[in-house]
matplotlib code that plots the C-alpha trace (Angstrom):
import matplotlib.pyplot as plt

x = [74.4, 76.9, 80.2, 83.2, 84.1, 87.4, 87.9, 91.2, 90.6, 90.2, 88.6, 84.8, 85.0, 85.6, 88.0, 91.0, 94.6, 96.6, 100.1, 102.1, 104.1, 108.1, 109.2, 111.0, 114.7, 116.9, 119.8, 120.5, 120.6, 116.7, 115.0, 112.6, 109.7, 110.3, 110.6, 107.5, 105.4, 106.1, 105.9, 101.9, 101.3, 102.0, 99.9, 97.2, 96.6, 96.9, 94.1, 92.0, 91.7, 89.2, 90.6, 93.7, 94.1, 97.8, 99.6, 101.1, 104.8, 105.2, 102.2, 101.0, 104.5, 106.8, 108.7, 112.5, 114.2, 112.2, 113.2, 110.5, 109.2, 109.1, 106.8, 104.6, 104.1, 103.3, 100.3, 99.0, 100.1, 100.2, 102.1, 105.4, 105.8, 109.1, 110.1, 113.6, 114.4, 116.9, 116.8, 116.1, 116.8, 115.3, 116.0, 115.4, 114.9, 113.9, 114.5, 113.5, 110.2, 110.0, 106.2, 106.2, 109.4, 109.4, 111.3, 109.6, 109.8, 110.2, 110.9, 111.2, 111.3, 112.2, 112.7, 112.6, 111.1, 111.5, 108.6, 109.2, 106.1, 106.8, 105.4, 105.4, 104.4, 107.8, 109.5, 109.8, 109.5, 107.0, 107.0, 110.2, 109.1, 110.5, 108.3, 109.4, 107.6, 108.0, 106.4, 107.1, 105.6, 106.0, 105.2, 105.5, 104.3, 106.3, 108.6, 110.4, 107.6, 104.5, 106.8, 107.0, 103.3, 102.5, 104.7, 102.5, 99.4, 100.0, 100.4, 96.7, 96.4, 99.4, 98.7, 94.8, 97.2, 99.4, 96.3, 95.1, 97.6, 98.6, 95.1, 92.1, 88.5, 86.6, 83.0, 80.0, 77.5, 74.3, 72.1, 70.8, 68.2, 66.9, 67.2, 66.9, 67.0, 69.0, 71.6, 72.2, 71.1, 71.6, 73.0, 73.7, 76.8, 77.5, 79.6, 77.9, 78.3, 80.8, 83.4, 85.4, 83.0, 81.3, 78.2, 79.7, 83.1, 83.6, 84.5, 85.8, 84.5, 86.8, 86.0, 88.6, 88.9, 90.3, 90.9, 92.2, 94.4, 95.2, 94.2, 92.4, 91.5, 89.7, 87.9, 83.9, 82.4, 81.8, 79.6, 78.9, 77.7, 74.3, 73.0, 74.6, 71.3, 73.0, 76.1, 77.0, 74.5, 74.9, 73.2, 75.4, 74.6, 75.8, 77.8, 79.0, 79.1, 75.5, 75.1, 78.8, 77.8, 74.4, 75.5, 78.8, 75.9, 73.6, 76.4, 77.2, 80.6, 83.3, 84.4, 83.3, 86.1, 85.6, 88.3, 87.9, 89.3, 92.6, 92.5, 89.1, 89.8, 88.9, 86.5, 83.2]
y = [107.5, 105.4, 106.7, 105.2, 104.3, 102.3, 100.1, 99.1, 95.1, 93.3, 93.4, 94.1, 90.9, 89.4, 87.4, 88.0, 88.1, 85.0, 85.5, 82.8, 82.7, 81.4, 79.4, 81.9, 82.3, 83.6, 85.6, 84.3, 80.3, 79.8, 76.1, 75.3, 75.1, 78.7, 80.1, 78.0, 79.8, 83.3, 81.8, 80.2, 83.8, 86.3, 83.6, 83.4, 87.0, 87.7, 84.6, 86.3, 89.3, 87.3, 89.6, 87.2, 83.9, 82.5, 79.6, 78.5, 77.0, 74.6, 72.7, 73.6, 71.1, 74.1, 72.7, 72.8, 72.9, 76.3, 79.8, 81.1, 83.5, 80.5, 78.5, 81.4, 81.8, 77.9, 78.6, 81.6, 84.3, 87.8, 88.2, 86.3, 87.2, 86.3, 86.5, 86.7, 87.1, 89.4, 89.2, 88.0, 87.9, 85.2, 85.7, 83.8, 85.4, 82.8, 83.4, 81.5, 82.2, 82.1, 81.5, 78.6, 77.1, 76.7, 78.2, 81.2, 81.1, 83.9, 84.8, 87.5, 87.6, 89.9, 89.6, 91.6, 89.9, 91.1, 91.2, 91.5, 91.6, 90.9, 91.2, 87.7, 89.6, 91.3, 90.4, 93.7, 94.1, 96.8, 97.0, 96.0, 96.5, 95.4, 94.0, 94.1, 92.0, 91.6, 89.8, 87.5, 85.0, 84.1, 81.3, 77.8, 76.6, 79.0, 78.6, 80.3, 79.1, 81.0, 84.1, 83.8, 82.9, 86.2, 88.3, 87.2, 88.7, 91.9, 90.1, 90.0, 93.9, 94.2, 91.8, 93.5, 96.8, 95.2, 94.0, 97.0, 99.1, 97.4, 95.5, 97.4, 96.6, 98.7, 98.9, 101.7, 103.8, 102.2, 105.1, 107.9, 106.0, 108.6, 112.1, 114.7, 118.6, 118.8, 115.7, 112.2, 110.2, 106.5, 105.1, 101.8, 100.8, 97.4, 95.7, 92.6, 89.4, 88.3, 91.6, 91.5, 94.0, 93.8, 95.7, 98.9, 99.3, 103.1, 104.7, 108.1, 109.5, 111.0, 113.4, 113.3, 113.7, 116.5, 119.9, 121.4, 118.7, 118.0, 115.5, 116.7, 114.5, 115.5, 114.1, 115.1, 112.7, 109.6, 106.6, 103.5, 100.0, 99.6, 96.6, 94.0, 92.8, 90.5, 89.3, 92.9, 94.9, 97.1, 99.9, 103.0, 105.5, 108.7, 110.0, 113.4, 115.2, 114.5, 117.7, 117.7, 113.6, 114.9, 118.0, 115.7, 112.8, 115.1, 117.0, 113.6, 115.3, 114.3, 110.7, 109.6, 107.6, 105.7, 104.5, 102.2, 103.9, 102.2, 103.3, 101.6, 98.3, 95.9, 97.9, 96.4]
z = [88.6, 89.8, 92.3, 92.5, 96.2, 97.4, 100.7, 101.6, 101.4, 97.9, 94.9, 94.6, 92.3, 95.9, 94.4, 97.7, 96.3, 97.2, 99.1, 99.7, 103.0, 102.6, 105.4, 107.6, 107.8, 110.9, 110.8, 114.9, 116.0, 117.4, 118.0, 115.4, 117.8, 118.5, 114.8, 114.0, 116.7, 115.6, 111.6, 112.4, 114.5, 111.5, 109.4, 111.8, 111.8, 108.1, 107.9, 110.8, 108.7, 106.2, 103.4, 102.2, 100.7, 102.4, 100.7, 103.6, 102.2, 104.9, 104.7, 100.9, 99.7, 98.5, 95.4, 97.0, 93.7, 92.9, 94.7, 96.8, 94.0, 91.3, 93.8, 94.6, 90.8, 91.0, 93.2, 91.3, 94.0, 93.9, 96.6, 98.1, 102.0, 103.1, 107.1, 108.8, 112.4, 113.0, 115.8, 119.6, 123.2, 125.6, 129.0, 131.9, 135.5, 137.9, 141.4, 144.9, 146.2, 150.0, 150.5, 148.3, 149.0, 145.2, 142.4, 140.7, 137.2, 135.8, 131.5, 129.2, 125.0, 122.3, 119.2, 115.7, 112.3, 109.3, 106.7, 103.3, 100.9, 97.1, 93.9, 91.7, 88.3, 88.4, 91.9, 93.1, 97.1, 97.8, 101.4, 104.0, 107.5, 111.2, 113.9, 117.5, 120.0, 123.5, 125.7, 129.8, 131.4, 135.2, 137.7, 138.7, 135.3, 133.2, 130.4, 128.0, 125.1, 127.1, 127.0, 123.4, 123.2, 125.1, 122.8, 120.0, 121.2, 119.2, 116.1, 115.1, 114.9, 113.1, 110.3, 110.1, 109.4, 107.3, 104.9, 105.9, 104.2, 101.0, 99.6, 98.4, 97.4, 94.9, 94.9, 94.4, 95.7, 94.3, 95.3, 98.2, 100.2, 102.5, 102.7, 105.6, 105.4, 102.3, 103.2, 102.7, 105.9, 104.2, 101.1, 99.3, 98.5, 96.5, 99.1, 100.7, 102.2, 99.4, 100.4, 103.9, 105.4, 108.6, 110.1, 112.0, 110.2, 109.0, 106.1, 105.1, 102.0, 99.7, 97.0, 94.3, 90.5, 88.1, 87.8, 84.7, 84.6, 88.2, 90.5, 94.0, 97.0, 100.1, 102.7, 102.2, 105.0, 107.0, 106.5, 108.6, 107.9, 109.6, 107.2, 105.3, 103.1, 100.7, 98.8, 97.4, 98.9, 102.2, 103.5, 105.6, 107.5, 107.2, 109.9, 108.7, 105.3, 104.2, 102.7, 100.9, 99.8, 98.3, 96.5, 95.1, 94.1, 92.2, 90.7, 88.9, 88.0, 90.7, 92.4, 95.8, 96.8, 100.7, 102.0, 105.3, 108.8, 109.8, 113.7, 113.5, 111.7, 114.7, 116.3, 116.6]

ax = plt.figure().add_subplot(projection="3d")
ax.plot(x, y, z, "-o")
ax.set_aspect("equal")
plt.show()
């Protein structure tokens, strides 16, 4: 018997779906340095997610007399991800500092990008979204770069949600390995070494198929990654629904879908 289970990440092929990242525009005047920081940040924490392949245009050799989505299509990329600041406010608030006799440097930064994620095949954008980012830096070595630096630090947990939301890995229960009063304490599932997995992450399982003609979803239980044992081989624990998992498993007639926990994505 084999169930049907989805992760939001890739494909259970493990073959990760390739974006390619436009150099970003800006809608405001901004020095180069300071566009490129935010522009290797967002990059950075798509990358740290270990779930995307990014074609990076800037450093890749985009083809200048292509548009963006002819040059993604050049690299074989699902995805184009275009950026545009939108907006930004760098402020400067340095003021004398009597028990150093020095100046006190003090800075502030804001600003909004703009993410716009694109499908080559047919160029349609599937997701707009704004990010606002904040961030200061103060003392005598201070500038107005580290106060961009610092409003950056966010950036990795919103790219891991970004992936989170819009790239998805199928795989499969490969069987019940232990049982306890009537419910499923550990399973296999055939995500390994090769899928962006990691021991701990948690799953909801999601019980879904069709009734007289309608589809039905609805959440059945929990599972945990105890052991990755190989390249697509893992074995979970079952947190809750052990009982509702079995009964679904042996029944052999409805989907278990599990879908990875966003509010838990970096936890360890």
């Amino acid at each position: 018997l084999l169930i049907i289970l989805t992760v939001i990440s890739l494909e259970a092929s493990g073959q990760k779906y390739t974006i390619y990242v436009d150099d970003f525009n800006s809608e405001i005047k901004i020095p180069n340095r300071a566009i490129n920081l935010i522009r290797l940040a967002f990059i950075d924490g798509i990358r740290n997610t270990n779930r995307i392949n990014v074609v990076d245009a800037v450093s890749a050799g985009s083809d200048l007399s292509l548009s963006p989505l002819e040059d993604a299509r050049r690299f074989r990329a699902e995805y184009l991800l275009k950026g545009n600041l939108i907006q930004r406010e760098a402020t400067d608030d340095g003021s004398s500092h009597r028990r150093y006799h020095s100046r006190e440097n003090s800075y502030k930064e804001k600003f909004t990008l703009r993410l716009d994620l694109i499908r080559t095949s047919d160029g349609v954008t599937i997701s707009t979204r704004n990010y606002e980012e904040t961030g200061s830096a103060s003392g005598k070595d201070a500038t107005q770069y580290s106060a961009l630096e610092n409003s950056l630090i966010n950036v990795p947990y919103e790219m891991g949600l970004f992936v989170e939301n819009h790239f998805k890995v199928y795989g499969s229960i490969l069987k019940v390995v232990s049982i306890k009063r009537d419910k499923a304490k550990t399973i296999y599932i055939n995500l390994g070494y090769d899928d962006p997995i990691k021991e701990g992450q948690r799953f909801d399982v999601m019980e879904d198929g069709m009734i007289d003609g309608n589809y039905m979803e609805d959440k059945v239980g929990e599972v945990r990654i105890d052991k990755i044992m190989g390249p697509k081989i893992s074995l979970c624990k079952v947190n809750k629904g052990g009982e509702d998992i079995l009964r679904i498993i042996n029944e052999g007639k409805i989907t278990l879908r599990l879908v990875s926990r966003k509010a838990k994505l970096f936890d360890d």
